[in-house]
Gaussian input, Z-matrix of N, CA and C with variables (Angstrom, degrees):
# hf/3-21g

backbone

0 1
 N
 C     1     B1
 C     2     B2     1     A1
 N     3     B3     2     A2     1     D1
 C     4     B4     3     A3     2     D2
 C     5     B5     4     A4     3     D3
 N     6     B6     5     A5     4     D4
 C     7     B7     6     A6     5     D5
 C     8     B8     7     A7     6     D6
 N     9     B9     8     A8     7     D7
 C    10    B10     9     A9     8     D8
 C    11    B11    10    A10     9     D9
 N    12    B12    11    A11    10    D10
 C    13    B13    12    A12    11    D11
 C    14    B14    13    A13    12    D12
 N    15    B15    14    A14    13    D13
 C    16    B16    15    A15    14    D14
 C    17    B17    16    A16    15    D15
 N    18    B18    17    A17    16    D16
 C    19    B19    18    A18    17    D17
 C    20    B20    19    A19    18    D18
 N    21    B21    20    A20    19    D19
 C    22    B22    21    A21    20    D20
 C    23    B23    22    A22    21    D21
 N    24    B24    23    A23    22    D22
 C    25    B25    24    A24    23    D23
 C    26    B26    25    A25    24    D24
 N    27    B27    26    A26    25    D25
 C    28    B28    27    A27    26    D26
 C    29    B29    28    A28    27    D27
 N    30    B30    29    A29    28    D28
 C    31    B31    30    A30    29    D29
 C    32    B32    31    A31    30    D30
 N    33    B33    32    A32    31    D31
 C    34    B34    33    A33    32    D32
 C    35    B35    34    A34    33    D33
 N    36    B36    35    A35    34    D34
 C    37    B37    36    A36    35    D35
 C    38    B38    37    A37    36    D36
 N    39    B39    38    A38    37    D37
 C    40    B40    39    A39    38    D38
 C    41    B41    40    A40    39    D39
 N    42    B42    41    A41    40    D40
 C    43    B43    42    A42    41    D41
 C    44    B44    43    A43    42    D42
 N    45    B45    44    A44    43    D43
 C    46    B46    45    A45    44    D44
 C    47    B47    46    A46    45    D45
 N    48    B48    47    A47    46    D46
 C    49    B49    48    A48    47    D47
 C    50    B50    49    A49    48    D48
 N    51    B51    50    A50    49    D49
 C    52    B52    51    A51    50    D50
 C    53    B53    52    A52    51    D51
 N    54    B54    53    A53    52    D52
 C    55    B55    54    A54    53    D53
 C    56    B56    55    A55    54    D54
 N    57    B57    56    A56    55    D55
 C    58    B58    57    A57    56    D56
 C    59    B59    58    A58    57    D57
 N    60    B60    59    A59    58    D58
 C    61    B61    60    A60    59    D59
 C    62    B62    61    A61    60    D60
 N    63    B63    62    A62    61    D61
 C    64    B64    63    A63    62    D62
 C    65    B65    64    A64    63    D63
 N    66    B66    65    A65    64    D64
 C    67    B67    66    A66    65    D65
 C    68    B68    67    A67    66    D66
 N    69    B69    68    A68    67    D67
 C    70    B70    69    A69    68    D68
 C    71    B71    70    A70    69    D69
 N    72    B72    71    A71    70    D70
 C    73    B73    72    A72    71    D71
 C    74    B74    73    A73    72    D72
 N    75    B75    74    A74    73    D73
 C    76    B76    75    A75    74    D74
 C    77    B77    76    A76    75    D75
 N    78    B78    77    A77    76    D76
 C    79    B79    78    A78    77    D77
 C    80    B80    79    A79    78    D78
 N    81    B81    80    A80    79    D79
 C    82    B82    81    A81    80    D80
 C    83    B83    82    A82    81    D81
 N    84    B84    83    A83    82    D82
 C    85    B85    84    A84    83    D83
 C    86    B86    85    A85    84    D84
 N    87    B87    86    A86    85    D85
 C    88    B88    87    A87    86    D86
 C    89    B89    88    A88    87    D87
 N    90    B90    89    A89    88    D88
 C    91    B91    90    A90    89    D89
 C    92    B92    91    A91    90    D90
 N    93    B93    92    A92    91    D91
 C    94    B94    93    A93    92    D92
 C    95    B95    94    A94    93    D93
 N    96    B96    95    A95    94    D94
 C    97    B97    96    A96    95    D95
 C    98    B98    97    A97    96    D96
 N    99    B99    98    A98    97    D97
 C   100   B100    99    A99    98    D98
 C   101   B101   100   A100    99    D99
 N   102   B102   101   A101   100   D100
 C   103   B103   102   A102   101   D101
 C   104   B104   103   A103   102   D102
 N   105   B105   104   A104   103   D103
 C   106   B106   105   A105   104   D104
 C   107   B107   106   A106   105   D105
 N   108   B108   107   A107   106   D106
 C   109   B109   108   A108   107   D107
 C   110   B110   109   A109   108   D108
 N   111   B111   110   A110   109   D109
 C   112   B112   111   A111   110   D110
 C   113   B113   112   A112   111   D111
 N   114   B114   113   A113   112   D112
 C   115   B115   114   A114   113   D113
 C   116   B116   115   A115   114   D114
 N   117   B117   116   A116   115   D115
 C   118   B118   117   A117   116   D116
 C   119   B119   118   A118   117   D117
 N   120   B120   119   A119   118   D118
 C   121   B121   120   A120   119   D119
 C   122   B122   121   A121   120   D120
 N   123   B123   122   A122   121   D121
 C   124   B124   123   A123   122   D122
 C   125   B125   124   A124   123   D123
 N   126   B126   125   A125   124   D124
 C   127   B127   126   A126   125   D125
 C   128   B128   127   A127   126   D126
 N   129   B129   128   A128   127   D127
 C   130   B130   129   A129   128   D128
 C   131   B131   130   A130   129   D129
 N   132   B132   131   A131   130   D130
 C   133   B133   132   A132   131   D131
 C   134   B134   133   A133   132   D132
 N   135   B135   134   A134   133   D133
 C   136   B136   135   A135   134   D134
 C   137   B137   136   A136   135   D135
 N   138   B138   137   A137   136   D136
 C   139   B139   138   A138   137   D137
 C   140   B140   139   A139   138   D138
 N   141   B141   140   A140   139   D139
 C   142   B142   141   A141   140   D140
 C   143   B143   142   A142   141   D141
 N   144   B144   143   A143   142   D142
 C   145   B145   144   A144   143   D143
 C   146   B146   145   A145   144   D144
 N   147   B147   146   A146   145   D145
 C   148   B148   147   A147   146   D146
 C   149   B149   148   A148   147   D147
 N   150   B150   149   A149   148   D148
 C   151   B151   150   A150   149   D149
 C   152   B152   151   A151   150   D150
 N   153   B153   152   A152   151   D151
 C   154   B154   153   A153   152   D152
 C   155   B155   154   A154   153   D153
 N   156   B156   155   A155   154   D154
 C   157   B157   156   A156   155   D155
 C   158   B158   157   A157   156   D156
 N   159   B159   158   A158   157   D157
 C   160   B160   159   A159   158   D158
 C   161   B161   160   A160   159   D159
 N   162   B162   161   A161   160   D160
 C   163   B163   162   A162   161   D161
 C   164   B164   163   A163   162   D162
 N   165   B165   164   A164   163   D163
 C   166   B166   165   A165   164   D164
 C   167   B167   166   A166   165   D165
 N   168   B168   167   A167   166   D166
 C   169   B169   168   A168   167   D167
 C   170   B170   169   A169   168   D168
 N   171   B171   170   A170   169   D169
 C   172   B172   171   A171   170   D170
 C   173   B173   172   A172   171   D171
 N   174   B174   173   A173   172   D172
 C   175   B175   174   A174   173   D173
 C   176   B176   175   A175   174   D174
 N   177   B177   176   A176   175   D175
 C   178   B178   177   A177   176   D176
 C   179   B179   178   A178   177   D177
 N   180   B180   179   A179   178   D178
 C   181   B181   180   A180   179   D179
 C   182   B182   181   A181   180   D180

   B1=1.4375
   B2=1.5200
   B3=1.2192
   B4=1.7627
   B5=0.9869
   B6=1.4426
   B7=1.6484
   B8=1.2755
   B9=1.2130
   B10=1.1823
   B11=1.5647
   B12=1.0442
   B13=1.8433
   B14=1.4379
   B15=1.6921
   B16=1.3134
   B17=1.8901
   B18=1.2355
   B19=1.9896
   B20=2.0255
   B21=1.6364
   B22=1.4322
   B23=1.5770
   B24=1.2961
   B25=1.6062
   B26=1.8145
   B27=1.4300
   B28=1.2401
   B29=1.7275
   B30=1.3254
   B31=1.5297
   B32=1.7367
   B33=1.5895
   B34=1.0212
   B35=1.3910
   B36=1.4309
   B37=1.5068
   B38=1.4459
   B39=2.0919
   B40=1.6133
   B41=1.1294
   B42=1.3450
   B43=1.6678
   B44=1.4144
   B45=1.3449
   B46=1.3143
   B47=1.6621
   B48=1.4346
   B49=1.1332
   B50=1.6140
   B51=1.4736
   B52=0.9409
   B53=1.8279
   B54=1.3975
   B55=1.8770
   B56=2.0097
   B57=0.7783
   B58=1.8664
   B59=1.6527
   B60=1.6015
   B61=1.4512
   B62=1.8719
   B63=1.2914
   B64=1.5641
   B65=1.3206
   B66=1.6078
   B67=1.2333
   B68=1.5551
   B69=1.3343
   B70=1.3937
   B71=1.3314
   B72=1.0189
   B73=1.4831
   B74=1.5008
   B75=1.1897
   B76=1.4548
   B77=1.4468
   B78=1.8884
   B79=1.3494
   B80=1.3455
   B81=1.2149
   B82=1.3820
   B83=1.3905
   B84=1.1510
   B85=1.4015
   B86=1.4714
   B87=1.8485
   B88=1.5111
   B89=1.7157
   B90=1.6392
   B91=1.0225
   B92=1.8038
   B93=1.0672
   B94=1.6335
   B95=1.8116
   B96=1.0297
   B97=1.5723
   B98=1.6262
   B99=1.6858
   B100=1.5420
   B101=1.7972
   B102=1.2811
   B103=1.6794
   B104=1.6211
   B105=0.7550
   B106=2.0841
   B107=1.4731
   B108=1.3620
   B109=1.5273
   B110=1.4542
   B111=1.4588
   B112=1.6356
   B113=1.8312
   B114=1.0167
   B115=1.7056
   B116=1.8821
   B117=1.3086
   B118=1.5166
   B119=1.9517
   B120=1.8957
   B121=1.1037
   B122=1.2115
   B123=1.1601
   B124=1.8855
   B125=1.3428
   B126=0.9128
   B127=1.6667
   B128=0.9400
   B129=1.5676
   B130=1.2393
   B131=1.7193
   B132=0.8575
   B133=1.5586
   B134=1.1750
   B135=0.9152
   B136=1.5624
   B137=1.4221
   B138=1.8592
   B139=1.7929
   B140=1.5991
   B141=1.3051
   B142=1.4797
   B143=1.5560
   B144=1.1588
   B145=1.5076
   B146=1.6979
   B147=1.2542
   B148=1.1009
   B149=1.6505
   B150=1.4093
   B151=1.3313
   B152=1.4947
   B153=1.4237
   B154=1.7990
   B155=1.0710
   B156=1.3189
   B157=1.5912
   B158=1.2865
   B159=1.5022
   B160=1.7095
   B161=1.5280
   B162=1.5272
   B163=1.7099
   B164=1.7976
   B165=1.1654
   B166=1.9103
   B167=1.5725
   B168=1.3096
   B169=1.1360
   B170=1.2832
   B171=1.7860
   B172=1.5312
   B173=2.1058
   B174=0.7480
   B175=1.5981
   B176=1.9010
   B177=1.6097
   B178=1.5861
   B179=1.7048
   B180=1.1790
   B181=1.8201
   B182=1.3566
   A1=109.71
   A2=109.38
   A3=105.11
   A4=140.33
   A5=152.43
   A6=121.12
   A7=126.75
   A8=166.66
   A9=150.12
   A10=135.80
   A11=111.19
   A12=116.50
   A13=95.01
   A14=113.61
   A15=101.52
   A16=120.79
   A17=97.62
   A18=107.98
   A19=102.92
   A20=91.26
   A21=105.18
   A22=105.34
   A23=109.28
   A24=138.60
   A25=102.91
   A26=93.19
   A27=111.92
   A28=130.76
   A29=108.20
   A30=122.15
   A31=74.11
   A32=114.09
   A33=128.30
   A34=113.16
   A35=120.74
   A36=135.47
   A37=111.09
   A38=87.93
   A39=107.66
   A40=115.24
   A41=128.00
   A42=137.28
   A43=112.19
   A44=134.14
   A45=116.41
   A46=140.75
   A47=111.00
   A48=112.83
   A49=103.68
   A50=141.97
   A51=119.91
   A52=113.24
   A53=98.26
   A54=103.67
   A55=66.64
   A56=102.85
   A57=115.80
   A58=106.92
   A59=110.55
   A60=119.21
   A61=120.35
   A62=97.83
   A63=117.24
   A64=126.73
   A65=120.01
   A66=139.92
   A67=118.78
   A68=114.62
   A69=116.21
   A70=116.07
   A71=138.71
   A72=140.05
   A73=116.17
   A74=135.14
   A75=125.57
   A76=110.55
   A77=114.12
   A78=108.17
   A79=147.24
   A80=112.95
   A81=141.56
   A82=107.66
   A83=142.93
   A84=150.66
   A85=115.92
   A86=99.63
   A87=96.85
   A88=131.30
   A89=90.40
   A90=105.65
   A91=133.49
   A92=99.39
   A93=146.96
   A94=84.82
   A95=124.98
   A96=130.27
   A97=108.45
   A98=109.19
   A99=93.38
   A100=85.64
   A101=125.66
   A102=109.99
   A103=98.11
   A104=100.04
   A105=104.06
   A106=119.99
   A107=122.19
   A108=130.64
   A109=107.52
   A110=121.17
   A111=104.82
   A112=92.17
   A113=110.10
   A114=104.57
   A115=95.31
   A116=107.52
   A117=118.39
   A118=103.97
   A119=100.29
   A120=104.66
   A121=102.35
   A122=159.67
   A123=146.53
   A124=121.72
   A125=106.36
   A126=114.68
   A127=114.64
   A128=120.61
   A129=133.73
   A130=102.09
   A131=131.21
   A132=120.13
   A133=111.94
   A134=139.58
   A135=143.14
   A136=119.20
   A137=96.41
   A138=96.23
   A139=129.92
   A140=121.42
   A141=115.66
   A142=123.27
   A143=101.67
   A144=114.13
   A145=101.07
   A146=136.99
   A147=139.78
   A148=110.27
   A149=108.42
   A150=152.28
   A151=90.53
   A152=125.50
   A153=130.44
   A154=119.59
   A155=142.75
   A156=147.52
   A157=92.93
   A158=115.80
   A159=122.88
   A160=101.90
   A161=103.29
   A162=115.95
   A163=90.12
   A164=93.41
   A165=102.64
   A166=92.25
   A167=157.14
   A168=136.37
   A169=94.27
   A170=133.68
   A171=135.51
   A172=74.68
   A173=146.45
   A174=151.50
   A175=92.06
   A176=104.00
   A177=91.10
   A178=90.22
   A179=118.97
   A180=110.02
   A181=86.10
   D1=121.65
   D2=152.18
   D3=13.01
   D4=130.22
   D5=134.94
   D6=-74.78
   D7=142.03
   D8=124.70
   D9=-21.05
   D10=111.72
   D11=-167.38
   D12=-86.08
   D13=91.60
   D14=-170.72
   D15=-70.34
   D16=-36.09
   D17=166.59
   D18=-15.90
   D19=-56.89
   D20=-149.01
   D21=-80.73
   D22=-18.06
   D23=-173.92
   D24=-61.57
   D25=-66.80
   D26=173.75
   D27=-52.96
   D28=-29.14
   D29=-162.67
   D30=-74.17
   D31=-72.62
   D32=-161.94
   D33=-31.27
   D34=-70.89
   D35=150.74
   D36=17.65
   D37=-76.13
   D38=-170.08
   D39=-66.76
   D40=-40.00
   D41=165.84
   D42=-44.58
   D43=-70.94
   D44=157.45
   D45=-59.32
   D46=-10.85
   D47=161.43
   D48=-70.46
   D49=-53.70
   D50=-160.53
   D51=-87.22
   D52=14.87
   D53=-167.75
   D54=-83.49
   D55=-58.54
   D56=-151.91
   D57=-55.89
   D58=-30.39
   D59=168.18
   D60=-66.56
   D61=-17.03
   D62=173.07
   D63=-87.56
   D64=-15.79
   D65=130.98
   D66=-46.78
   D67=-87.33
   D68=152.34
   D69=-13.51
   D70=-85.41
   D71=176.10
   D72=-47.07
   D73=-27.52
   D74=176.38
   D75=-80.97
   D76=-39.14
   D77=154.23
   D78=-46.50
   D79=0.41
   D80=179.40
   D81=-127.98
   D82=3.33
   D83=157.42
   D84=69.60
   D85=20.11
   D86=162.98
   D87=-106.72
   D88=126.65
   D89=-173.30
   D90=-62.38
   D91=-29.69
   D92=178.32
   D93=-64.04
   D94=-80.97
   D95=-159.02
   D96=-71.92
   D97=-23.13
   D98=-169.96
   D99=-90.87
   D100=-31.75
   D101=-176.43
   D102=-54.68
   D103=-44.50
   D104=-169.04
   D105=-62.23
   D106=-35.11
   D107=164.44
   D108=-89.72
   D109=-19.32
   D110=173.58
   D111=-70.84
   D112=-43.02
   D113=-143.42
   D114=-81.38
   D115=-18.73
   D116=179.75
   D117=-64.59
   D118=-50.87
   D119=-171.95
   D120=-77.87
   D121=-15.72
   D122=138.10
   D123=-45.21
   D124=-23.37
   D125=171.48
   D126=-73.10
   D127=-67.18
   D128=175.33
   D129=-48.82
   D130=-43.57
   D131=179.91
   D132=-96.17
   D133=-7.48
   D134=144.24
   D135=-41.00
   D136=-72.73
   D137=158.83
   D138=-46.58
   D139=-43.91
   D140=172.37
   D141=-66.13
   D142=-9.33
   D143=179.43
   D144=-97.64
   D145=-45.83
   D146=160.42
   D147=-22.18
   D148=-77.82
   D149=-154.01
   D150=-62.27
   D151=-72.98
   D152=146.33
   D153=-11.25
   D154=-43.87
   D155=-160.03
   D156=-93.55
   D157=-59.75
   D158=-164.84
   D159=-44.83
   D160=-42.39
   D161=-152.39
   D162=-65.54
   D163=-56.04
   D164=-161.75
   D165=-69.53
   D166=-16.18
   D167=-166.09
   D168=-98.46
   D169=-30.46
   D170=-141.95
   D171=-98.64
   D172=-0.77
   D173=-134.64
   D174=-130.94
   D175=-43.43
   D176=-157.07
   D177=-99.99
   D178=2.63
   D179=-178.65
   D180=-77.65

């Protein structure tokens, strides 16, 4: 079995926690909070995807 890369576990976590906080926020009809957790949750998965590339490129030298 696997290990779990927990670092990467977590980013993930936060990325859908904040896709799901943008739900939350449209139910409340703010507009202000769902631009801010959409654009938070691209970031946040942006960085883990960053962070992914570095790993696998620093891996294949």
């Amino acid at each position: 079995m696997k290990k779990i890369n927990v670092p990467f576990f977590i980013l993930a976590l936060l990325a859908v926690f904040c896709f799901m906080l943008v739900g939350v926020a449209i139910g409340f009809r703010s507009v202000i909070w769902s631009i801010f957790f959409l654009l938070l949750g691209f970031g946040v998965m942006g960085y883990g995807f960053t962070i992914k590339r570095k790993q696998r490129l620093s891996q294949q030298s």
